[in-house]
Each structure stands twice: as structure tokens, then as C-alpha cells.
C-alpha positions as CSV (number, residue, x, y, z in Angstrom):
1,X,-43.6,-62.5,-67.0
2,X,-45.1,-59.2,-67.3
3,X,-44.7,-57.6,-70.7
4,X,-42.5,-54.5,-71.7
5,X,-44.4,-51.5,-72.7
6,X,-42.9,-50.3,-76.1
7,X,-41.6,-47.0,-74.5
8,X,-39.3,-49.5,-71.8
9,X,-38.5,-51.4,-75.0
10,X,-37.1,-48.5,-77.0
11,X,-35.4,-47.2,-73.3
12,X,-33.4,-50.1,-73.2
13,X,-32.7,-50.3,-76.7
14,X,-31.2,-46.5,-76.7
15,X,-29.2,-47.5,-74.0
16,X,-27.6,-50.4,-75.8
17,X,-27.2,-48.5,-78.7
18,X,-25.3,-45.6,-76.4
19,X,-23.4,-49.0,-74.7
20,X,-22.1,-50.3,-78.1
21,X,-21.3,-46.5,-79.6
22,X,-19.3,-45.9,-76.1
23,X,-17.4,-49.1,-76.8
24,X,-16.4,-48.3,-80.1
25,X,-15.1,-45.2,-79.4
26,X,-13.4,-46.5,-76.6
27,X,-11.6,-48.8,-79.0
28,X,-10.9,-46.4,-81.3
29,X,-9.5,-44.5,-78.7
30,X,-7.2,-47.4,-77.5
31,X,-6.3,-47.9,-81.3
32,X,-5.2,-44.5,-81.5
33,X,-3.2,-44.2,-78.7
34,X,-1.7,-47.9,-78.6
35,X,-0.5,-46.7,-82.6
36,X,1.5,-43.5,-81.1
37,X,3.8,-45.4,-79.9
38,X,7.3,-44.2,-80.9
39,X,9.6,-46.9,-82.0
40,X,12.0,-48.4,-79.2
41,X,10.0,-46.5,-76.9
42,X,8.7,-49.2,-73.6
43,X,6.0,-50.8,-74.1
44,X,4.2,-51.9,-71.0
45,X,5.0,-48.3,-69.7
46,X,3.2,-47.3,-73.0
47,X,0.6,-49.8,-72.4
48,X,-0.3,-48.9,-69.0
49,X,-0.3,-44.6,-69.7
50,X,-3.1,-46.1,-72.9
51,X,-5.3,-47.8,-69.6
52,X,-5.0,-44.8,-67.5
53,X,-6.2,-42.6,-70.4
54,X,-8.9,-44.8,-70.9
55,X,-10.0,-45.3,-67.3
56,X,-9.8,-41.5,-66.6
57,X,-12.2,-41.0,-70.0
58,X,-15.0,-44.0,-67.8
59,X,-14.4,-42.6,-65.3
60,X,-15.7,-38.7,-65.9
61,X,-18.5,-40.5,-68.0
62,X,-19.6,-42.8,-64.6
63,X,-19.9,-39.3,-62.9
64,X,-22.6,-38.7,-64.9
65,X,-24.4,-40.6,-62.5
66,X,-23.4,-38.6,-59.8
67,X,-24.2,-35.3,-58.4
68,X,-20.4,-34.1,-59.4
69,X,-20.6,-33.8,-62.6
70,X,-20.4,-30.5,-65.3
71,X,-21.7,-30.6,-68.6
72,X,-18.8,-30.0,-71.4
73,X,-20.7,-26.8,-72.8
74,X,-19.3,-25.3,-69.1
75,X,-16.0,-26.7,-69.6
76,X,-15.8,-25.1,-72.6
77,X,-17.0,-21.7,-71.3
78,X,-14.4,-22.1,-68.8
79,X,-11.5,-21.8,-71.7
80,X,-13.6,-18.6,-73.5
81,X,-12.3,-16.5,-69.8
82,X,-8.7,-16.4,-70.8
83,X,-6.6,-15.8,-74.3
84,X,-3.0,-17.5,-75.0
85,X,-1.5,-14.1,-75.9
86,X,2.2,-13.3,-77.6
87,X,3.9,-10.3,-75.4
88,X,5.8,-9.2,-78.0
89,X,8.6,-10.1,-76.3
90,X,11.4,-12.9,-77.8
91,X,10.8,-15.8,-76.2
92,X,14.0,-18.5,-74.9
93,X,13.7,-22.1,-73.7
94,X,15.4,-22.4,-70.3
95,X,17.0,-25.8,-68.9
96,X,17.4,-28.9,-71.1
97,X,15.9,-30.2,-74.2
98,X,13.0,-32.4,-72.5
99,X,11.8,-32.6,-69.2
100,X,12.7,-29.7,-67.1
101,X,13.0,-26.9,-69.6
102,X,10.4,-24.1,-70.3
103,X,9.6,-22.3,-72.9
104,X,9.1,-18.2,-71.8
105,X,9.6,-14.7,-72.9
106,X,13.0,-13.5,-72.4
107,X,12.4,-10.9,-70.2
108,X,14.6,-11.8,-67.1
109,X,16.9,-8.8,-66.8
110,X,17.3,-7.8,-63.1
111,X,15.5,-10.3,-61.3
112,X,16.4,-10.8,-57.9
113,X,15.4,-14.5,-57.4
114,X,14.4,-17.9,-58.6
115,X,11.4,-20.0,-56.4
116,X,12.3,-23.4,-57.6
117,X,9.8,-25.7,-55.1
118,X,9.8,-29.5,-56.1
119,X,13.5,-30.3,-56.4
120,X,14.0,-33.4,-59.0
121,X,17.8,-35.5,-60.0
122,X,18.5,-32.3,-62.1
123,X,18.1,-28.9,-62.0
124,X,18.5,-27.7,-65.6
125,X,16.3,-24.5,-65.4
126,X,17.8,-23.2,-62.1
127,X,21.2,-23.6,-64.0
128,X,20.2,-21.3,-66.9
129,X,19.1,-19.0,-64.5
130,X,22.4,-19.0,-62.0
131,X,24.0,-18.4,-65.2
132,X,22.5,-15.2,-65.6
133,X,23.5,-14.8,-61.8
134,X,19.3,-14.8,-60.4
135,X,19.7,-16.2,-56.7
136,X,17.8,-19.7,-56.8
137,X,16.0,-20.8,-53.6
138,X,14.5,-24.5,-53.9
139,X,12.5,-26.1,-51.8
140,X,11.7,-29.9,-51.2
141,X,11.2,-32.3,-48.0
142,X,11.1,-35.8,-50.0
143,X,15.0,-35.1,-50.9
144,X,18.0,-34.5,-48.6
145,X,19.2,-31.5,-50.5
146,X,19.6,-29.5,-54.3
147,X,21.2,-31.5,-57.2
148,X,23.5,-28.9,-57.7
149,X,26.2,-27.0,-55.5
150,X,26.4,-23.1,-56.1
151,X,26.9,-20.1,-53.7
152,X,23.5,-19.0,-54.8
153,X,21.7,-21.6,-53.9
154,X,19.2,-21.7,-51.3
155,X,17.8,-25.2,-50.1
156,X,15.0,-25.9,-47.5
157,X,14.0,-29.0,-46.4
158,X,10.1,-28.2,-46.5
159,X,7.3,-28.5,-48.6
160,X,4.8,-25.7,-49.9
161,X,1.3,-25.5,-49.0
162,X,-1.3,-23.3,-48.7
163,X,-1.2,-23.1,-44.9
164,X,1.5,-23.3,-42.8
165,X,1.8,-26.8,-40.8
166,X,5.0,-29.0,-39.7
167,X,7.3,-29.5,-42.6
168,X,5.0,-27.4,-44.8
169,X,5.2,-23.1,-45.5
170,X,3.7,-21.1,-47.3
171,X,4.5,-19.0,-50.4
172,X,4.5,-15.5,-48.1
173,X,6.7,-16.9,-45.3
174,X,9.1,-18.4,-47.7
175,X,9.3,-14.8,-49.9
176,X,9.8,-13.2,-46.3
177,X,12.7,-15.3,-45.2
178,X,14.9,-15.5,-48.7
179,X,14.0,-12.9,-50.6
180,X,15.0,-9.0,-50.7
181,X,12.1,-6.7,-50.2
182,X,12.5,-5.3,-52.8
183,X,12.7,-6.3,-57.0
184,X,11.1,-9.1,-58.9
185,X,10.9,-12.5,-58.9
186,X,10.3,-15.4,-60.7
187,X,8.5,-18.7,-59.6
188,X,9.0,-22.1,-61.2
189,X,6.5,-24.8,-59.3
190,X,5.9,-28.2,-60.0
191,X,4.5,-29.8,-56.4
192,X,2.4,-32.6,-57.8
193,X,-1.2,-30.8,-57.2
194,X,-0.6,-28.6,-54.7
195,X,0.3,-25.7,-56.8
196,X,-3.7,-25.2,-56.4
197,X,-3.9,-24.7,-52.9
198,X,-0.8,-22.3,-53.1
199,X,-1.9,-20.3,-55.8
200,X,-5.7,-19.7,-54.5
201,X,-4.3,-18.7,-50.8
202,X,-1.2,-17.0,-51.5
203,X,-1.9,-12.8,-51.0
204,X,-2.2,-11.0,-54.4
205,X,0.8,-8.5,-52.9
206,X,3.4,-11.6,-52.9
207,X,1.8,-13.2,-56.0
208,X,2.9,-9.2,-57.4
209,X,6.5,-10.1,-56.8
210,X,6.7,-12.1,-59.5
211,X,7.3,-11.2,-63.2
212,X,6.9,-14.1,-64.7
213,X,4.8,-17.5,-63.2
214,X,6.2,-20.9,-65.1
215,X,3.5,-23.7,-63.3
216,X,3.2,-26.8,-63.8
217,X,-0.8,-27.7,-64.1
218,X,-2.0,-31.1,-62.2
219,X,-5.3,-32.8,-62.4
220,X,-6.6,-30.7,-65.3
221,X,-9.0,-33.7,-66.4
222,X,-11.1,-33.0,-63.7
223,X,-12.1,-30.0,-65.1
224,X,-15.4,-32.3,-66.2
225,X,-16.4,-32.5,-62.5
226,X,-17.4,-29.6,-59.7
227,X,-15.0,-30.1,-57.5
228,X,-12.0,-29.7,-60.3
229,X,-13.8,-26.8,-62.4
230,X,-14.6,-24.4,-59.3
231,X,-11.3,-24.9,-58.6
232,X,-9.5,-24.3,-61.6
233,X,-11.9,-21.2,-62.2
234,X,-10.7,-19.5,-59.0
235,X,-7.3,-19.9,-59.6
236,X,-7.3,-19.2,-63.6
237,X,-9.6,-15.8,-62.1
238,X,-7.0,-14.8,-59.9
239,X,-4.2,-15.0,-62.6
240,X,-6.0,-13.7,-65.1
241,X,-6.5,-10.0,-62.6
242,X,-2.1,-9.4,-62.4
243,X,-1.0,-11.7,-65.4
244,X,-1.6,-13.2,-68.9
245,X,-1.0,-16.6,-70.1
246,X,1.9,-16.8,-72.3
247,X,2.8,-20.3,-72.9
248,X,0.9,-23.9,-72.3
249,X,2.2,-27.0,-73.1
250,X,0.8,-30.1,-72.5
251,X,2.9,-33.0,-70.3
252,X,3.0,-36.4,-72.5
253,X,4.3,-38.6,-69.3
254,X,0.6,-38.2,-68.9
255,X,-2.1,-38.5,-72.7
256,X,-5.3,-36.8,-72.7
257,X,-8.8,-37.8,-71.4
258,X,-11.6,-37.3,-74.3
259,X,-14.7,-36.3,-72.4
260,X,-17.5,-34.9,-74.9
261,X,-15.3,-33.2,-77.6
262,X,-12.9,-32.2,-75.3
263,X,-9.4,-33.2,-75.0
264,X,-8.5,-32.3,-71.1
265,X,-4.8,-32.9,-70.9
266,X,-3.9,-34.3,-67.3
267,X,-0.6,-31.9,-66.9
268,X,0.2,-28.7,-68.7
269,X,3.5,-26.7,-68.0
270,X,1.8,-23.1,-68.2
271,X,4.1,-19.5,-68.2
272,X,2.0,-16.5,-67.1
273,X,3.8,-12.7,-67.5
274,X,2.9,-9.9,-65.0
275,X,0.8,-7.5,-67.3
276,X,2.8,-5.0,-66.6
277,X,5.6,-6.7,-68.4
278,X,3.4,-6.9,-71.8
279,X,4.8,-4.8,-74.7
280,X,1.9,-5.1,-76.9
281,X,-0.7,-8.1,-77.0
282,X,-1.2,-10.5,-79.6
283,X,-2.7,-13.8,-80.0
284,X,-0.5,-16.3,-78.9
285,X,0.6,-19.3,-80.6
286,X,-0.6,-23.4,-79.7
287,X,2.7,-24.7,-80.0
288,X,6.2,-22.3,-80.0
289,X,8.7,-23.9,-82.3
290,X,11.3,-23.7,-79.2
291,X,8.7,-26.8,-77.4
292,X,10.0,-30.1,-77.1
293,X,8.6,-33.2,-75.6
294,X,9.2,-34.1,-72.0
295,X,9.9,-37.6,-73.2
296,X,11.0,-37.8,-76.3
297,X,10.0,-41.8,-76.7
298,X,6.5,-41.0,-75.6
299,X,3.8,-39.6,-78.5
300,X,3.7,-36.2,-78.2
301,X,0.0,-34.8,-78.3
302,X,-1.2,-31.7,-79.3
303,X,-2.8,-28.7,-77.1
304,X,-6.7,-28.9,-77.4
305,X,-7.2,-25.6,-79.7
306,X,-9.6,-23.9,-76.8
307,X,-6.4,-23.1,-74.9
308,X,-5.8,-20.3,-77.7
């Protein structure tokens, strides 16, 4: 057999020493999360949310064999274009105490309708907001109808999209056919991913309806590829031009992927505020006492501190 050369040799013993480092972060990782387990909370559910945090962290370091892949110094320079900022407004947490309420200022005087697309079992937020008599129109095609029965309540049977197709509209048709043409708006979204396509295509005249943007965030872990960062960047770009970000809170149905020294949270529930709502801008805080877990018998993990 033909010998090694001593550069191959050293080669292959840096990439065992990377190999064996990987690994024990990997358990440490697995440690840590597997030991945030609340008590009485499930634990095969837990078990399984502690693999796909794991896989998603191989996976973004296996693309580092690939052509789609961004070093974390640009992920990082991606969070120095926006500020978390306080509007110097009071801020109020709208529907109930987990999953399906939002924390935003309290600046909701005189709007003249709630976008409510993805239509769960409950609609706690749309209630708050009916009870400060706001019209909600919601919008689903994978259920038969709204939770709820009120006489200003809207339902279509359709989902939202960034073009129009059968059973899908768009954010401009659906303005045009429910709302006044006249007043602001507000827009609570959470259409498993393709909030993205929406918010990239939708005109910057509609997008100006709205006062105040409460999103739910999908697939932000793949911020550490390409594809997920350029689009990310667009969207946070054409935010950033009519609004400011407000509020972020990170979703803990789904724990974070470590990639470099970055904690990329999966799901964030994100409130951006027209700018021409702002009283006066201040740096905005991480975590607003008002926050509460979505699942309360899940561990509850904290923003990454580049959000701020």
C-alpha cells in the first residue's frame, strides 16, 4: 500500500478531530434540550421536537458541501439591517394566554378591519378585536368555516398566495372585495410559509393599508442557506421601507437550530407598526413581560440577542 504523505496524514487527522468536536456538541446539544423538559409535559413529543432540532443543526452543516450554503458572518449581517424598537406606545396582549395571542402596541383606535388568514379551532385574537367592534375577515380552504359566529365576521373558503390560482387569492384582491376604501387595517397571518410569497408580491399601496403587521415567521433556520436568506432579505427590506419591527417572539412548538453561534429559531410571531404610527423610537425590548409561551409544557427558549 502506498504510504500517506504527512500533509494527508495531518488532513485526515483535522477532520477527525472536527468529527469528534461536532459530535460532542451535538450531544451537548441533545443534553440540553432533552433537560428542558417541563415536568408532565409528553415525552415522545418532546423527544421527537429534540431530533428535529438536531437534524435541522446536520443538516445546514451538510450544506456546506453544497453550493447553497451562506457563511454565518452574512447571517449575522442580515440581523445588523433592522432594530427591535419600542414606539412609545403601551403595548396589550390580544387573544388567550398561549398559542394565539400577540403581544402589540395598543394602538387600534379606528381601525376598519381585521385580515385573519389561517383559521385554527379557536379564534381568540379575532375575539379581542370584535370586541373593540374591528370587522374580522378570515380566510381558510382546509376548514369548512370560522370557529366563531358574529355579524362581523367574514369567512372565505380560499387560501392566500402570492398569485392568484383556483382556491388561492391574493392579498390585493381580498382588500378589494371586503374592505372599505378607505381607513386602516390590520393583518394577522399565519399560513404555514406562505406568508413569504404574500408579503414579497403584495403592492406597497395595499401593504400601506395596514397599521399594524402581526406575522407569523416560517422556515427562519434557513436563513444559513441562499435560497432562505435572499428571501428573508427581500421581505425584511420591504418592511423595513413602511414599518418597524415592534415585537418578535420565538414559537417553542418548534426549538432552535445552532448553526455557527447562531441560534435561528424555526418560527417567530413578529408585530411590525406603520412608521407613521411611531411616537418616538426607542430600543425595543427581547422579551415584553406580557409574552407567554405557546405551549406552556414545552421549554420556552429565549430570542437570539441579534434580533435587538
Amino acid at each position: 500500500m502506498r504510504p500517506r504523505s504527512i500533509t494527508h496524514v495531518r488532513q485526515l487527522a483535522g477532520a477527525v478531530r472536527q468529527r469528534v468536536a461536532r459530535s460532542g456538541a451535538e450531544r451537548s446539544r441533545r443534553a440540553t434540550l432533552e433537560g428542558a423538559r417541563p415536568h408532565g409535559a409528553d415525552a415522545e413529543q418532546h423527544s421527537l421536537r429534540v431530533e428535529l432540532s438536531i437534524a435541522r443543526a446536520r443538516a445546514l452543516r451538510t450544506l456546506h458541501w453544497t453550493p447553497d450554503v451562506v457563511p454565518v458572518a452574512q447571517v449575522e449581517r442580515f440581523f445588523d439591517t433592522f432594530s427591535l424598537v419600542d414606539p412609545n406606545i403601551p403595548y396589550v396582549r390580544l387573544g388567550g394566554p398561549g398559542d394565539g395571542g400577540y403581544v402589540l402596541p395598543d394602538d387600534l383606535d379606528g381601525l376598519v378591519g381585521c385580515l385573519s388568514p389561517g383559521v385554527a379551532d379557536r379564534a381568540d385574537f379575532e375575539a379581542a378585536m370584535l370586541s373593540r367592534e374591528v370587522p374580522c375577515h378570515l380566510m381558510d380552504a382546509s376548514v369548512a368555516g370560522p370557529p366563531m359566529d358574529h355579524q362581523l365576521i367574514s369567512f372565505r373558503p380560499e387560501f392566500l398566495g402570492g398569485v392568484e390560482r383556483p382556491g388561492w387569492t391574493t392579498l390585493q384582491r381580498w382588500v378589494d372585495a371586503d374592505c372599505p376604501p378607505n381607513g386602516d387595517l390590520i393583518l394577522q397571518m399565519d399560513i404555514e410559509g406562505h406568508e413569504w410569497q404574500v408579503l414579497a408580491s403584495t403592492p406597497t399601496l395595499v401593504l400601506r393599508r395596514f397599521r399594524m403587521l402581526i406575522l407569523e415567521l416560517h422556515d427562519l433556520h434557513l436563513l444559513a442557506t441562499k435560497s432562505g436568506l435572499n428571501r428573508v432579505e427581500e421581505v425584511f427590506h420591504r418592511l423595513n421601507q413602511q414599518f418597524v419591527l415592534v415585537n418578535v417572539h420565538p414559537n417553542n412548538y418548534e426549538f432552535p437550530v445552532v448553526y455557527g453561534t447562531l441560534e435561528l429559531h424555526p418560527v417567530v410571531e413578529a408585530t411590525w407598526l406603520r412608521r407613521d404610527r411611531v411616537r418616538e423610537m426607542s430600543p425595543g425590548l427581547l422579551r415584553h413581560a406580557l409574552e407567554a409561551s405557546n405551549d406552556p409544557e414545552l421549554p420556552d427558549f429565549e430570542l437570539d440577542p441579534r434580533w435587538a
